[in-house]
C-alpha positions in Angstrom: 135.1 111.4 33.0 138.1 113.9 32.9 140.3 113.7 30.4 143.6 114.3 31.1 145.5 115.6 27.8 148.9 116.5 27.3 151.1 117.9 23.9 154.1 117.1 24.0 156.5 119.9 22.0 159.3 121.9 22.2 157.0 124.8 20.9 157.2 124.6 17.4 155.2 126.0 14.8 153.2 121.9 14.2 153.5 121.9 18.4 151.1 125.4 18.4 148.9 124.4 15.7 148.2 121.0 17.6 147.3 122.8 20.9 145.1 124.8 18.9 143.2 121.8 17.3 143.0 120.2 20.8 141.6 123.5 22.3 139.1 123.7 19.8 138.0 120.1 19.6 137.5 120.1 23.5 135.8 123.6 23.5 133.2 122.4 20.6 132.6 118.9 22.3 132.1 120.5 25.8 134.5 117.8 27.0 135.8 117.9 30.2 139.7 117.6 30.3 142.7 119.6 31.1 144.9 120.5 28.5 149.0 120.3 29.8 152.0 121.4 27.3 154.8 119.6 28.1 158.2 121.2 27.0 160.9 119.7 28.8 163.0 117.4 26.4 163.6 115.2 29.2 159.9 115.0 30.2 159.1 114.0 26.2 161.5 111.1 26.4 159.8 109.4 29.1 156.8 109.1 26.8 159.8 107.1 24.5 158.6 110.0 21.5 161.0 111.2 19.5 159.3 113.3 16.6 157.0 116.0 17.9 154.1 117.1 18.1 152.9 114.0 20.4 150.1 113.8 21.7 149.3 111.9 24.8 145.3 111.3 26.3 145.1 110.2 29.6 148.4 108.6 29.9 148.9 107.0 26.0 150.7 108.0 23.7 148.0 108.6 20.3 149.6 110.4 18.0 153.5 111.1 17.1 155.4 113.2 14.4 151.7 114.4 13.1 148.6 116.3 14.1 146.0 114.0 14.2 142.3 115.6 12.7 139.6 117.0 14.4 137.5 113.7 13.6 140.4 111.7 15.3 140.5 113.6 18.4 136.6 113.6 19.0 136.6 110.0 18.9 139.6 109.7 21.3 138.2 111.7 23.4 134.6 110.1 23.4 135.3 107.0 24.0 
């Protein structure tokens, strides 16, 4: 299954270092998924987040104000 992931971020230093902890966890796993950065404030609020980094994984918000660890992210995206 295809993941569909998307980090939501107004490009921050936290909103860089959680696209590179998603790249790597999905490059290590072999998982199949697209990676989207979504930096429109009025995209974000749709997701009803208001701290960033957020992290959404096929269509659900995970992870808000924080970046989730490498261990999180595998399961999320293994299950």
């Amino acid at each position: 299954m295809k993941h569909s992931i998307q980090i939501l971020g107004t490009g921050c230093p936290k909103c860089q270092k959680l696209t590179n902890v998603v790249k790597d966890v999905v490059d290590q796993n072999q998982i199949d998924a697209t990676i989207d950065k979504v930096e429109d404030l009025a995209e974000i609020m749709k997701f009803d987040v208001m701290m960033t980094p957020a992290l959404v994984i096929d269509g659900d918000v995970v992870a808000k104000g924080r970046i989730p660890t490498k261990t999180e992210l595998t399961t999320w995206l293994q299950n």
